[in-house]
Every structure is written in C-alpha cells, then in structure tokens.
mmCIF file of the N, C-alpha and C atoms, coordinates in Angstrom:
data_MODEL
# 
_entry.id   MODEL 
# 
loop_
_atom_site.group_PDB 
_atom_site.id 
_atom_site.type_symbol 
_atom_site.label_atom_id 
_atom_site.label_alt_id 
_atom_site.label_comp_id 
_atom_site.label_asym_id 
_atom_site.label_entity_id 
_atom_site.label_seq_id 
_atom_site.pdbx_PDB_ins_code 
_atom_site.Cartn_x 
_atom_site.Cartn_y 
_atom_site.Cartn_z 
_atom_site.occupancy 
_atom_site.B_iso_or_equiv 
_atom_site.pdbx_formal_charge 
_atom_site.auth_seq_id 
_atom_site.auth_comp_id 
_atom_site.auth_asym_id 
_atom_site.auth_atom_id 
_atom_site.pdbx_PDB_model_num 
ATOM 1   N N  . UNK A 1 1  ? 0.844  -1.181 0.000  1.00 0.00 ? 1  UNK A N  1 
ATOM 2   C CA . UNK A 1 1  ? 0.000  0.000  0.000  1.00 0.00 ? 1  UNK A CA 1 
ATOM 3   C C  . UNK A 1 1  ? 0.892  1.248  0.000  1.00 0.00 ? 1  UNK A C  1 
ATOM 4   N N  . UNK A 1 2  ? 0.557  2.443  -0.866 1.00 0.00 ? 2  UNK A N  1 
ATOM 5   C CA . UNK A 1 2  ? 1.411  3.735  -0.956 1.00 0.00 ? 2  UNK A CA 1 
ATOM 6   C C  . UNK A 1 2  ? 1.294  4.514  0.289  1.00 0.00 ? 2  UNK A C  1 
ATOM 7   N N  . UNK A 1 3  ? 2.148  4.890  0.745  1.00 0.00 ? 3  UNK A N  1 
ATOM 8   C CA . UNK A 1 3  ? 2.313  5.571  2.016  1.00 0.00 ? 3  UNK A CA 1 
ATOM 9   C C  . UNK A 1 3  ? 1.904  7.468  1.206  1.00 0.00 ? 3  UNK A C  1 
ATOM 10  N N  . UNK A 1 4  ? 0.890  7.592  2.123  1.00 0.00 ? 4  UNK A N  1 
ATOM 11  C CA . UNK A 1 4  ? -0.024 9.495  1.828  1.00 0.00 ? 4  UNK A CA 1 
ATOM 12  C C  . UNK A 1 4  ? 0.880  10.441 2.499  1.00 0.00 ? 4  UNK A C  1 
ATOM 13  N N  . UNK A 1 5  ? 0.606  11.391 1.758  1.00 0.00 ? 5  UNK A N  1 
ATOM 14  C CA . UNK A 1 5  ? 1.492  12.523 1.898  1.00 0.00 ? 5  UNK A CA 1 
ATOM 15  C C  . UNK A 1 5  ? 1.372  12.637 3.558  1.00 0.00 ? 5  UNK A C  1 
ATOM 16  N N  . UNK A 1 6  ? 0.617  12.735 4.025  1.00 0.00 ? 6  UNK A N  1 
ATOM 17  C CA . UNK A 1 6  ? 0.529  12.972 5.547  1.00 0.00 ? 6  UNK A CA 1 
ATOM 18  C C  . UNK A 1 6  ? 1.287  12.043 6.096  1.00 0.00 ? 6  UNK A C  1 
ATOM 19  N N  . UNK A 1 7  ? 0.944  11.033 6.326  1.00 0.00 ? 7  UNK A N  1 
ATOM 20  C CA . UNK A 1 7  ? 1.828  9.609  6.475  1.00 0.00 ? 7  UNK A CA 1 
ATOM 21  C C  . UNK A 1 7  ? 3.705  10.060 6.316  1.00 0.00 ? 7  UNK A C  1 
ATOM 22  N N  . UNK A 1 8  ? 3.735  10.433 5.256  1.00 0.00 ? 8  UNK A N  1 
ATOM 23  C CA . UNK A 1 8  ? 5.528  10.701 5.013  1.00 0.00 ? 8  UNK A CA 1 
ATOM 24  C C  . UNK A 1 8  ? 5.302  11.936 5.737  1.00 0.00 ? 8  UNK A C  1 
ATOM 25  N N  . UNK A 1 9  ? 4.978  12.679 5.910  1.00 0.00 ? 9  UNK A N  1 
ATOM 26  C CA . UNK A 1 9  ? 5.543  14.275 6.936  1.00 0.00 ? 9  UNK A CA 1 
ATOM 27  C C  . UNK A 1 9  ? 5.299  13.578 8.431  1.00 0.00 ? 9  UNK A C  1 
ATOM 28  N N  . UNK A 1 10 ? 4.452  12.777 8.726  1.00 0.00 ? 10 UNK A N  1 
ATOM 29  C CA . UNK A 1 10 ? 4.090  12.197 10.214 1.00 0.00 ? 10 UNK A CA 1 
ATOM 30  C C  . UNK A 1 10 ? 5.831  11.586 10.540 1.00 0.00 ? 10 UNK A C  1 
ATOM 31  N N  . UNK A 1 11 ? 6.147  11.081 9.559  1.00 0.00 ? 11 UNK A N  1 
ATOM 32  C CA . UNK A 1 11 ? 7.211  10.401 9.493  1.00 0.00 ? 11 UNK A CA 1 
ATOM 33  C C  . UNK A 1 11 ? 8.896  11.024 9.262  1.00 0.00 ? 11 UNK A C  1 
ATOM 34  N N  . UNK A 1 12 ? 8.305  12.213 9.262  1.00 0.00 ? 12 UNK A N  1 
ATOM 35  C CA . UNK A 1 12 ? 10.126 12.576 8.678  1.00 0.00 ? 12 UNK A CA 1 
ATOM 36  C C  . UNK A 1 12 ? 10.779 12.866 9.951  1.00 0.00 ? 12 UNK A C  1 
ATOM 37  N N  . UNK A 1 13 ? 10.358 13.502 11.045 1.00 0.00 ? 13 UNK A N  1 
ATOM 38  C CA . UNK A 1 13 ? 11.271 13.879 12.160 1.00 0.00 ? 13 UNK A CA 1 
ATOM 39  C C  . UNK A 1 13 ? 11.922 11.861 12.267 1.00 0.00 ? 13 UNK A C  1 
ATOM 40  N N  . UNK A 1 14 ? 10.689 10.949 12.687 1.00 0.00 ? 14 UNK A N  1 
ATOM 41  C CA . UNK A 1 14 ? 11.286 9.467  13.507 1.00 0.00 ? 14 UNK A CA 1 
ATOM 42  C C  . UNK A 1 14 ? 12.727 9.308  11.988 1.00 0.00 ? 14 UNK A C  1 
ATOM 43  N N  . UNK A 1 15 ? 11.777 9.701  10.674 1.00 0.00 ? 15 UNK A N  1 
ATOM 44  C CA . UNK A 1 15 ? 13.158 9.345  9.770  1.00 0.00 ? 15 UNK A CA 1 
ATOM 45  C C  . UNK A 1 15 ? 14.507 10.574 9.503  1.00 0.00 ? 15 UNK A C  1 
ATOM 46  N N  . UNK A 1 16 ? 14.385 11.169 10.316 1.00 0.00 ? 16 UNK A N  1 
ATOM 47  C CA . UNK A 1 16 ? 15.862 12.052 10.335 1.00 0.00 ? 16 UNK A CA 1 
ATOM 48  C C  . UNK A 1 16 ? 16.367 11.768 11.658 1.00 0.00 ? 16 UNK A C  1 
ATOM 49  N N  . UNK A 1 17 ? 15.845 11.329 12.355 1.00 0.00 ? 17 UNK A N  1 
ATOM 50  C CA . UNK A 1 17 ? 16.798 10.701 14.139 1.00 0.00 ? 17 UNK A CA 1 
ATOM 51  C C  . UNK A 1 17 ? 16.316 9.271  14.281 1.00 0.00 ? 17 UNK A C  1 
ATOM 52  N N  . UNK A 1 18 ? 16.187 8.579  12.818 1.00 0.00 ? 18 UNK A N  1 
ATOM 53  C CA . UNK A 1 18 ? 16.961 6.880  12.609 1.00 0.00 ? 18 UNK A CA 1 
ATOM 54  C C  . UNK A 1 18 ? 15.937 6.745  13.494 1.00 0.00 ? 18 UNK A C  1 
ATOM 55  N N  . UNK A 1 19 ? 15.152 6.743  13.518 1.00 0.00 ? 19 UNK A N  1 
ATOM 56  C CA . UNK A 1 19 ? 14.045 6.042  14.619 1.00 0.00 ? 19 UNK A CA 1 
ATOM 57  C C  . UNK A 1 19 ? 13.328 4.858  13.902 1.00 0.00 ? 19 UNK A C  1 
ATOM 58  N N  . UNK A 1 20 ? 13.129 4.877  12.710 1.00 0.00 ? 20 UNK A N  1 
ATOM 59  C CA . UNK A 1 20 ? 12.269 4.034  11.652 1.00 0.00 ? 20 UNK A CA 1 
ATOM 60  C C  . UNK A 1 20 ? 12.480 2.776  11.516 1.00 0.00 ? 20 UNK A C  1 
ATOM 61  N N  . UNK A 1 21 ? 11.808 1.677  11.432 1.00 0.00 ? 21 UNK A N  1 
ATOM 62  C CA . UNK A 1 21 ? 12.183 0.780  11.294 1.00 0.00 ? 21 UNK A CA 1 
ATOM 63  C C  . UNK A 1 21 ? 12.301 0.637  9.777  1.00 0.00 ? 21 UNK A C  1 
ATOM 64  N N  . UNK A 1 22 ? 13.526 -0.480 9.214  1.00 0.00 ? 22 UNK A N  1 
ATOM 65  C CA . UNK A 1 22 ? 14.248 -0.389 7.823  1.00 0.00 ? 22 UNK A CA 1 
ATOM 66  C C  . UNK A 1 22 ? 12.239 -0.521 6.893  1.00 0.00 ? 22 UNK A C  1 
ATOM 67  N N  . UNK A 1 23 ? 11.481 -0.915 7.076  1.00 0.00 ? 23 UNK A N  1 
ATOM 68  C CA . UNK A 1 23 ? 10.327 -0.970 6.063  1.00 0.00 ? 23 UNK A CA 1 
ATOM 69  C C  . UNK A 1 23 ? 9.725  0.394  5.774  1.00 0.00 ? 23 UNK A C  1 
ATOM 70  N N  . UNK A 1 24 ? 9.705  1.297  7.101  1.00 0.00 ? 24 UNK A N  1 
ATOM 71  C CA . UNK A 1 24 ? 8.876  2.346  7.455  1.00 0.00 ? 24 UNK A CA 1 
ATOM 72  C C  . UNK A 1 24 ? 10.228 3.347  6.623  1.00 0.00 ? 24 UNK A C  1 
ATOM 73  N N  . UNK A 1 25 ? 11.358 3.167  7.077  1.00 0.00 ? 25 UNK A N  1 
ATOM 74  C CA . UNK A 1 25 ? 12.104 4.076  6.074  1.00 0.00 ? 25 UNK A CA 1 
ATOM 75  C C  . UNK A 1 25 ? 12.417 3.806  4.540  1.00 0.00 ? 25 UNK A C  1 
ATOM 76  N N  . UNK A 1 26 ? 12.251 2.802  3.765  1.00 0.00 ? 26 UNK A N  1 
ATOM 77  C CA . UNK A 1 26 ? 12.074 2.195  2.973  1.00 0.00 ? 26 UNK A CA 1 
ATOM 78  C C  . UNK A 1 26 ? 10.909 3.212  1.977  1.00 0.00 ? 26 UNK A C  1 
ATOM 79  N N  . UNK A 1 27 ? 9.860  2.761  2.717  1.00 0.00 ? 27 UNK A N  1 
ATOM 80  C CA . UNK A 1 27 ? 8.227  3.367  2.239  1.00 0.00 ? 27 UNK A CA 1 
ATOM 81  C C  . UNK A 1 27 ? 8.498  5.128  2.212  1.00 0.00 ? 27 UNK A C  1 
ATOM 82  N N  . UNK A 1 28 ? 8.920  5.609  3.539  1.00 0.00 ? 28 UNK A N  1 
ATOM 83  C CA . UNK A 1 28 ? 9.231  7.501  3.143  1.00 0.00 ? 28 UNK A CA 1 
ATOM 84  C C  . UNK A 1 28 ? 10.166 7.494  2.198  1.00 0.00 ? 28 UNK A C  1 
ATOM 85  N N  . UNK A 1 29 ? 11.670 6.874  1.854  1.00 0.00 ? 29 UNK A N  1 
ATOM 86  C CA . UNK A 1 29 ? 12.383 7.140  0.783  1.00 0.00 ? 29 UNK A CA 1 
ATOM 87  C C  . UNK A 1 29 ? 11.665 6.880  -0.494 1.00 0.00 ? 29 UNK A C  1 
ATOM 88  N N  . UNK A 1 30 ? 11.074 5.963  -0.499 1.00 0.00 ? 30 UNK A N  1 
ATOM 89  C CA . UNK A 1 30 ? 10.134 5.611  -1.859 1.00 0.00 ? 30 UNK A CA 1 
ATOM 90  C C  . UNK A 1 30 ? 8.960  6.955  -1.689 1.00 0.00 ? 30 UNK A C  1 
ATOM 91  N N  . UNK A 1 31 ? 8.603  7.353  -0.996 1.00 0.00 ? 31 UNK A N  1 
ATOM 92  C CA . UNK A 1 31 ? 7.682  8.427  -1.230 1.00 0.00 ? 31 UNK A CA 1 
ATOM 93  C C  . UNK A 1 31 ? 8.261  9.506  -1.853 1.00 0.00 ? 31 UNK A C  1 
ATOM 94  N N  . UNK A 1 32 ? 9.473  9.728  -1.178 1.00 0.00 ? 32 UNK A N  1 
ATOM 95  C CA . UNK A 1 32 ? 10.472 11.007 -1.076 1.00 0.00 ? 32 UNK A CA 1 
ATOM 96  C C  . UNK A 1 32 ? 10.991 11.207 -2.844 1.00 0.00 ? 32 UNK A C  1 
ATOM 97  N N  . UNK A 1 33 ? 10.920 10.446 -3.149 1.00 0.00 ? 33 UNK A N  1 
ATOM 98  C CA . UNK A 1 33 ? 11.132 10.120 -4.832 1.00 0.00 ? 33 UNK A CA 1 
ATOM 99  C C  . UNK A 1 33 ? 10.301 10.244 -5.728 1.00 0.00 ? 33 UNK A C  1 
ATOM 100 N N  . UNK A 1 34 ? 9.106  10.153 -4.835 1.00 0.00 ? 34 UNK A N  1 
ATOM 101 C CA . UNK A 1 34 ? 7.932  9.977  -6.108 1.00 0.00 ? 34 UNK A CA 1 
ATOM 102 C C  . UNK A 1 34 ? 6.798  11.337 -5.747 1.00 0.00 ? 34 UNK A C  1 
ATOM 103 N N  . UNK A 1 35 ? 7.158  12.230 -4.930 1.00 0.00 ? 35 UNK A N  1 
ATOM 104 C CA . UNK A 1 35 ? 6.647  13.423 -4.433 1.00 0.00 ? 35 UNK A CA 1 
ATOM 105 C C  . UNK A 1 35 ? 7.079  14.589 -4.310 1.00 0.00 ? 35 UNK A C  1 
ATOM 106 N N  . UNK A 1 36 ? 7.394  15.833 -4.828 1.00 0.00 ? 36 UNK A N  1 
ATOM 107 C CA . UNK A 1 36 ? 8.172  16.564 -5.262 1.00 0.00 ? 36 UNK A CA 1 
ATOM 108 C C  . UNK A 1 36 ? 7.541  17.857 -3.822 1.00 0.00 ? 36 UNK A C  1 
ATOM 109 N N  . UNK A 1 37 ? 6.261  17.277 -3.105 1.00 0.00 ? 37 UNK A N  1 
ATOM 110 C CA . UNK A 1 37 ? 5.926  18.550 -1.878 1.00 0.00 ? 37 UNK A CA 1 
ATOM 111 C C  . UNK A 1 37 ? 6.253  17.676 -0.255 1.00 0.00 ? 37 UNK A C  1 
ATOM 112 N N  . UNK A 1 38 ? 6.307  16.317 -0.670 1.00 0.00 ? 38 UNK A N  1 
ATOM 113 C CA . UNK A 1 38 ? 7.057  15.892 0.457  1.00 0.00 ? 38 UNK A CA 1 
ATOM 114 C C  . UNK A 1 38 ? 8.729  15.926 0.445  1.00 0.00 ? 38 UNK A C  1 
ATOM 115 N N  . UNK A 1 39 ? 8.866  15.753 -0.344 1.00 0.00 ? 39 UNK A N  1 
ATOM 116 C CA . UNK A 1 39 ? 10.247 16.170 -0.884 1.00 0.00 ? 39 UNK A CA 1 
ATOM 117 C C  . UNK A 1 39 ? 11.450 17.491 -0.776 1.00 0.00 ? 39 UNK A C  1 
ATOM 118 N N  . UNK A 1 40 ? 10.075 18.440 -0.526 1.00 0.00 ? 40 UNK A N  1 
ATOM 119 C CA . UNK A 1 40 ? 10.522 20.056 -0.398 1.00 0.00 ? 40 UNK A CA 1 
ATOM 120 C C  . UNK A 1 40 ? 10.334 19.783 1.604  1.00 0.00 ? 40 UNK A C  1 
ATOM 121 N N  . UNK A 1 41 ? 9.264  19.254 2.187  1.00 0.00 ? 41 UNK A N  1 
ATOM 122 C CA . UNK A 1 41 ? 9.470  19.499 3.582  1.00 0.00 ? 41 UNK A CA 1 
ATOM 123 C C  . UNK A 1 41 ? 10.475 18.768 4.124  1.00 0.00 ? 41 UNK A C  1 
ATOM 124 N N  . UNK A 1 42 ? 10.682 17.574 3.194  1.00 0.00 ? 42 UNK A N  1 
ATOM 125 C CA . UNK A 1 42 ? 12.472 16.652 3.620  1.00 0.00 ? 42 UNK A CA 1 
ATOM 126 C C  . UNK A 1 42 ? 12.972 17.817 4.030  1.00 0.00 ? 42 UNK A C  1 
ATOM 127 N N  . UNK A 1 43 ? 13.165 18.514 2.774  1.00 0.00 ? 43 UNK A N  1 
ATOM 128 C CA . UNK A 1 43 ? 14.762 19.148 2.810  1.00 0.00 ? 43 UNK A CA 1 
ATOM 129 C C  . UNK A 1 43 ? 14.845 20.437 3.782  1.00 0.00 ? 43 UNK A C  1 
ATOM 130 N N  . UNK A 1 44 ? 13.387 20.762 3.912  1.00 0.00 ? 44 UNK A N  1 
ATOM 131 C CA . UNK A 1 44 ? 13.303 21.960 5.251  1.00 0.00 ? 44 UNK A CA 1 
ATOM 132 C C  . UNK A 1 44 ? 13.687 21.552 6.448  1.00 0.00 ? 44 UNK A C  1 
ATOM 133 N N  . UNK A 1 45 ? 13.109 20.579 6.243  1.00 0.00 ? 45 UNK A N  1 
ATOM 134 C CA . UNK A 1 45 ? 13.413 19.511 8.125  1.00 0.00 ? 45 UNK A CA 1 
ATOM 135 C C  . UNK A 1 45 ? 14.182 19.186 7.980  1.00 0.00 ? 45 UNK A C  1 
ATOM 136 N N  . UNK A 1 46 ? 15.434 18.721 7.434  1.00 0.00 ? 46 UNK A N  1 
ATOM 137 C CA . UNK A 1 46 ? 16.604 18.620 7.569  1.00 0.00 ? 46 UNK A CA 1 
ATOM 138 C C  . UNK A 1 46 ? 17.646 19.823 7.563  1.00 0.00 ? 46 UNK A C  1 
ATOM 139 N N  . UNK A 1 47 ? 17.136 20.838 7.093  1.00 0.00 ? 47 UNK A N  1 
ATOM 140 C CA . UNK A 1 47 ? 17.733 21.860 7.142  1.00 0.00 ? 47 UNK A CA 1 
ATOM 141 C C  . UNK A 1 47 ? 17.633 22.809 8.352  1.00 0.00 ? 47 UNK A C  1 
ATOM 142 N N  . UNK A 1 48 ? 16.525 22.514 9.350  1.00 0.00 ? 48 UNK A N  1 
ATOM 143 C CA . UNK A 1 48 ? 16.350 22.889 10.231 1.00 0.00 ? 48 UNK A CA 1 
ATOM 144 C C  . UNK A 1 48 ? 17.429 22.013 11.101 1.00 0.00 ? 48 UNK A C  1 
ATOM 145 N N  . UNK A 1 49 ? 16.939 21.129 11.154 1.00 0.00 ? 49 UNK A N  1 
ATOM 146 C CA . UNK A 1 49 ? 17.892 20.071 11.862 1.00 0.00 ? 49 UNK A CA 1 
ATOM 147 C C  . UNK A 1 49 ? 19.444 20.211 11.788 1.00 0.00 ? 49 UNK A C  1 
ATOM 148 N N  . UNK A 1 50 ? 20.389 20.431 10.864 1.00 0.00 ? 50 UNK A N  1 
ATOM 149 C CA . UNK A 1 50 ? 21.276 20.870 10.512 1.00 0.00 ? 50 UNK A CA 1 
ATOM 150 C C  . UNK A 1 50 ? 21.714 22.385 11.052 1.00 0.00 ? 50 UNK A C  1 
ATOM 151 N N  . UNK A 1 51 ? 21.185 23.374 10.939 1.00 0.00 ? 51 UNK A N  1 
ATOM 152 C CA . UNK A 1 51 ? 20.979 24.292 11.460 1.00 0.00 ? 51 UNK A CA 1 
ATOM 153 C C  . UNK A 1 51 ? 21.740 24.391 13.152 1.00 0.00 ? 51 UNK A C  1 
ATOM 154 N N  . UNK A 1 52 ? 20.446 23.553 13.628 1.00 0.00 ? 52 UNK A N  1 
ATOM 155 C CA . UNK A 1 52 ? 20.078 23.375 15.139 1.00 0.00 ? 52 UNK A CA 1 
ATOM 156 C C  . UNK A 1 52 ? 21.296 22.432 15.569 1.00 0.00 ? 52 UNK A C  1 
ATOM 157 N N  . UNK A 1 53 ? 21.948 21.796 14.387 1.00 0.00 ? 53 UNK A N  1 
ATOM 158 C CA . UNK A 1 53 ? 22.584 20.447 15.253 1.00 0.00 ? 53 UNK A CA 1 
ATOM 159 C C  . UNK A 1 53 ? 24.029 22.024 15.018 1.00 0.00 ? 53 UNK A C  1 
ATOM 160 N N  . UNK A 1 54 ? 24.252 22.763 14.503 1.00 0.00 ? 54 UNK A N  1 
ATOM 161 C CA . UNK A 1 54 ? 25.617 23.447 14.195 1.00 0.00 ? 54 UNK A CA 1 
ATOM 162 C C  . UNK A 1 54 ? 25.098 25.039 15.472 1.00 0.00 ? 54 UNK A C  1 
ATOM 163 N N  . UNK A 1 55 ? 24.380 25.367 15.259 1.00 0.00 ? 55 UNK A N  1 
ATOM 164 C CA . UNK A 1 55 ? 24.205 26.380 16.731 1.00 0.00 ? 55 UNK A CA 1 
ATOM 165 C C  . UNK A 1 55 ? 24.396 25.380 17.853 1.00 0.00 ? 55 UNK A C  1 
ATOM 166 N N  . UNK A 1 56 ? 24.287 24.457 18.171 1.00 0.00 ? 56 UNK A N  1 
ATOM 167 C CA . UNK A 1 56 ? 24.567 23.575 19.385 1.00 0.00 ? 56 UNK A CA 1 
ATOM 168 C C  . UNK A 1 56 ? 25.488 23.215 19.795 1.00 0.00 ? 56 UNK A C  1 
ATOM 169 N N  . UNK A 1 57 ? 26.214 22.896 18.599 1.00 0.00 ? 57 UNK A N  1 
ATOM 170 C CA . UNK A 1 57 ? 28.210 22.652 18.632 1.00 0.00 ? 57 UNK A CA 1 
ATOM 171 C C  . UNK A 1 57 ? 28.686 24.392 19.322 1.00 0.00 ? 57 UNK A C  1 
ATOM 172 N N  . UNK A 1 58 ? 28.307 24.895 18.787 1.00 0.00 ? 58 UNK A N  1 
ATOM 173 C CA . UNK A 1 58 ? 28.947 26.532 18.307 1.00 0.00 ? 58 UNK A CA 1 
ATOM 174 C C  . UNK A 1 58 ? 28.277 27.149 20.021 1.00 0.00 ? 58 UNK A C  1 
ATOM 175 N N  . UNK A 1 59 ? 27.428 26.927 20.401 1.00 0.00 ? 59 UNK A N  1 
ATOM 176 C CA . UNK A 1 59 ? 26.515 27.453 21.646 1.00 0.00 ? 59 UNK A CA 1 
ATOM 177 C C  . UNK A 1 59 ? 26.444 26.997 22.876 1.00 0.00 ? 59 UNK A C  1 
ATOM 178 N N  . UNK A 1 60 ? 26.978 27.087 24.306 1.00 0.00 ? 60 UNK A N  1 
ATOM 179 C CA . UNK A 1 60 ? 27.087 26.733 25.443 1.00 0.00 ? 60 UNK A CA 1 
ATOM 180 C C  . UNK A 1 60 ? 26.031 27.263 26.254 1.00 0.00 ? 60 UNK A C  1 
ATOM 181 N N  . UNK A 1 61 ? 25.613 26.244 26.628 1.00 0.00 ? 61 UNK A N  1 
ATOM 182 C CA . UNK A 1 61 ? 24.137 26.931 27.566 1.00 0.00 ? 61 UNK A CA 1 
ATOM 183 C C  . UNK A 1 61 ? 24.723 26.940 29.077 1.00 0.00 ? 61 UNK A C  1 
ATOM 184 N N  . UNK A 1 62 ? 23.983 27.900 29.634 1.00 0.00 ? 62 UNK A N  1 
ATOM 185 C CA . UNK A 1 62 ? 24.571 28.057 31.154 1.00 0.00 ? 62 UNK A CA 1 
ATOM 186 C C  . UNK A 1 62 ? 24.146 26.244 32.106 1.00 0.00 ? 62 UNK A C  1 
ATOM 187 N N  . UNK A 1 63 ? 25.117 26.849 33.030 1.00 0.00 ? 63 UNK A N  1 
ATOM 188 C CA . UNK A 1 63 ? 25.301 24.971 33.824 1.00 0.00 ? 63 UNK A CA 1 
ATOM 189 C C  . UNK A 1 63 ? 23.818 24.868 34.394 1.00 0.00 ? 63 UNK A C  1 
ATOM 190 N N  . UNK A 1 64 ? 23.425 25.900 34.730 1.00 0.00 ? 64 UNK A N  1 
ATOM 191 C CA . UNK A 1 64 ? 22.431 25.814 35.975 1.00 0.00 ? 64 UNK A CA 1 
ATOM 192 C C  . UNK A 1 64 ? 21.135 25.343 34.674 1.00 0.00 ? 64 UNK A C  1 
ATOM 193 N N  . UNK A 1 65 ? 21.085 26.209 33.694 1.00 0.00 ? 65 UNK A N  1 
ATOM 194 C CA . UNK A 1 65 ? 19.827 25.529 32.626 1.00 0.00 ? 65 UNK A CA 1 
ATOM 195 C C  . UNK A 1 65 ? 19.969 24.505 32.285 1.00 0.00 ? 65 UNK A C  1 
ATOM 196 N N  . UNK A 1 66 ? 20.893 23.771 32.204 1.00 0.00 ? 66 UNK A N  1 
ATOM 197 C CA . UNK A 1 66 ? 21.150 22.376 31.438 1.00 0.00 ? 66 UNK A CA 1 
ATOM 198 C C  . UNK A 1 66 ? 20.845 21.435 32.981 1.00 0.00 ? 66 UNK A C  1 
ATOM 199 N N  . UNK A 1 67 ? 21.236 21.684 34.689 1.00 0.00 ? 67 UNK A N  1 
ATOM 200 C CA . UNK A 1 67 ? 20.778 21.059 35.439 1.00 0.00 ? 67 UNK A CA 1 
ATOM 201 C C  . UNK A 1 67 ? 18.800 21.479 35.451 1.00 0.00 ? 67 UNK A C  1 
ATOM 202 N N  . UNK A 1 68 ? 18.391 22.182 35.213 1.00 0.00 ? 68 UNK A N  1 
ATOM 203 C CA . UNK A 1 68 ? 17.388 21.834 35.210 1.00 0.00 ? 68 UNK A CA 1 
ATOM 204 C C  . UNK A 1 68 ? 16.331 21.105 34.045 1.00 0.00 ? 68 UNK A C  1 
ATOM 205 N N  . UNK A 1 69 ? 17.221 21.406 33.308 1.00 0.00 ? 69 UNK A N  1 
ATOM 206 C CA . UNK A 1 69 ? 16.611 20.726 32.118 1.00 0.00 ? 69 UNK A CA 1 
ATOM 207 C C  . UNK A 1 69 ? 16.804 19.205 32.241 1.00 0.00 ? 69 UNK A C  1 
ATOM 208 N N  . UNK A 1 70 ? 17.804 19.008 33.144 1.00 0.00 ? 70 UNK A N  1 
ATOM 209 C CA . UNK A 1 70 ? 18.164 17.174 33.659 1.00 0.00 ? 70 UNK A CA 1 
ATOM 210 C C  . UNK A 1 70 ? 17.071 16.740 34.481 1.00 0.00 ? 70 UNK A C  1 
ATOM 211 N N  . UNK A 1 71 ? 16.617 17.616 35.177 1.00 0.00 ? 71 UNK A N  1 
ATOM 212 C CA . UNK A 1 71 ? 15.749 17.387 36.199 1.00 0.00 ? 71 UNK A CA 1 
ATOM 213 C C  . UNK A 1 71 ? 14.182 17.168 35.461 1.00 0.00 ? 71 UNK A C  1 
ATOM 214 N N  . UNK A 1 72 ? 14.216 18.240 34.646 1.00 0.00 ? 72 UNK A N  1 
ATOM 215 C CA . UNK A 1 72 ? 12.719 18.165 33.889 1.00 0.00 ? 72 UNK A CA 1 
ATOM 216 C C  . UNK A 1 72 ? 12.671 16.515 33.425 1.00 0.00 ? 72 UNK A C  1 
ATOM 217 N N  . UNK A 1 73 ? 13.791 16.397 32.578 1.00 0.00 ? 73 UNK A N  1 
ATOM 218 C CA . UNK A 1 73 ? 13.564 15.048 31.362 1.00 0.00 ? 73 UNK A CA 1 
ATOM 219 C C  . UNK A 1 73 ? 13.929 13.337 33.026 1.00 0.00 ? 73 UNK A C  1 
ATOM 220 N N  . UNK A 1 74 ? 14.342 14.123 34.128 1.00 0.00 ? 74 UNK A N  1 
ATOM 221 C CA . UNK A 1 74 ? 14.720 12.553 34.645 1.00 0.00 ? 74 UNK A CA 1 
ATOM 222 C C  . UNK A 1 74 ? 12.942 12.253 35.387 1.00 0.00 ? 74 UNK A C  1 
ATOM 223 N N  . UNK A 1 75 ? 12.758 13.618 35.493 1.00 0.00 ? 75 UNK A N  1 
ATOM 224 C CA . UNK A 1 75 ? 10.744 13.488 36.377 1.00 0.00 ? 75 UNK A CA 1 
ATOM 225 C C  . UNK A 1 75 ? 10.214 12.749 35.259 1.00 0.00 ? 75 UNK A C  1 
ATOM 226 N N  . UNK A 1 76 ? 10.387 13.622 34.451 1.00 0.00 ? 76 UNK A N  1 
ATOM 227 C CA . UNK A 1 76 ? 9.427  12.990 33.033 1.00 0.00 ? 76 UNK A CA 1 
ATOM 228 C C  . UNK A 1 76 ? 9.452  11.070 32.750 1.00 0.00 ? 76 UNK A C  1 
ATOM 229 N N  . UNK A 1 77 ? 10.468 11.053 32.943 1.00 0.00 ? 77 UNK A N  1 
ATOM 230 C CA . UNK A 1 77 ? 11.169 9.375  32.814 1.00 0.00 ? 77 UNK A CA 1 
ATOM 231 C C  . UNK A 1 77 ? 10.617 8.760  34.109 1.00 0.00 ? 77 UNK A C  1 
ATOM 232 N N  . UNK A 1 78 ? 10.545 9.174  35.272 1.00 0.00 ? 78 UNK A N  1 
ATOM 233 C CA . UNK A 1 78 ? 9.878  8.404  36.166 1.00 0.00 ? 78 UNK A CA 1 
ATOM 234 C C  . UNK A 1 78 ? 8.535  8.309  36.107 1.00 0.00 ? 78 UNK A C  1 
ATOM 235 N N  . UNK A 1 79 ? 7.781  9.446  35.800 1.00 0.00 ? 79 UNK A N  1 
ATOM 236 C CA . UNK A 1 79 ? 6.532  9.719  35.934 1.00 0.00 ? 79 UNK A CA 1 
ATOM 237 C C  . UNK A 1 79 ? 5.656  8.703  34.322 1.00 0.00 ? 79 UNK A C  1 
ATOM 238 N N  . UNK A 1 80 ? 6.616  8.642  33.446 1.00 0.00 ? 80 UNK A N  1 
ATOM 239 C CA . UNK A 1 80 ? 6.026  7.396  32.503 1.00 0.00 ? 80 UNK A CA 1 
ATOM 240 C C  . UNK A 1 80 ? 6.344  6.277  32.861 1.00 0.00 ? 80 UNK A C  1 
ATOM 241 N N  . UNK A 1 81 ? 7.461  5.711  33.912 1.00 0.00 ? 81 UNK A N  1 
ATOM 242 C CA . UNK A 1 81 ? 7.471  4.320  34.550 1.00 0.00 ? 81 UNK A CA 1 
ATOM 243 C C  . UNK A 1 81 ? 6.692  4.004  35.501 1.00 0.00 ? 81 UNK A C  1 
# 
C-alpha cells in the first residue's frame, strides 16, 4: 500500500533521528522520490535540523539551565514508569 502525503511528513522527524524501522524508512524514501511537496518538507526539516545540530556545537548553555533541564527530562522518565 502507498504511504499518503501525511503519512511521510508524520514520518520525517522518527526518519531524520533513525528512529524508523528499515520498512517504514524504505516506504518515506520511496515516497520522497515519487513526491516533489514531500520532498521540499524533507529538505526543510533537515535543514532545520542541521541548522540546530551546528548552533549547538557553536553554543554553550549556562550549567544551571542544562541542570534543570536534567531534572525536567529525569521526572518525566519516572513519571512514565
């Protein structure tokens, strides 16, 4: 069955951080080829991503924000176990 335009954008963040399993990335690359407006939000979302991954190298966040931001994501992790 052809994977719908919605379907491939639902899908591009899990398929730019390798989350996909090899069928599910399989089916968006085969979309990504045969769709020239899913094709254009690939390359935005990766370009965002790219972006974000090079301000992050380049950008030091203060100690005290990054401890609370540990704290946010370790609650979060208990509170779904």
């Amino acid at each position: 069955m052809a994977m719908t335009c919605q379907e491939c954008v639902d899908k591009l963040q899990p398929y730019l951080d390798r989350e996909l399993s090899d069928g599910e990335r399989q089916a968006v690359e085969y979309h990504l080829t045969s769709c020239g407006h899913c094709a254009d939000s690939f390359r935005f979302e990766a370009g965002v991503l790219s972006v974000v991954g090079r301000c992050g190298r380049s950008t030091a966040a203060p100690e005290d924000f990054k401890a609370r931001i540990r704290v946010v994501v370790q609650t979060a992790i208990v509170q779904r176990d």
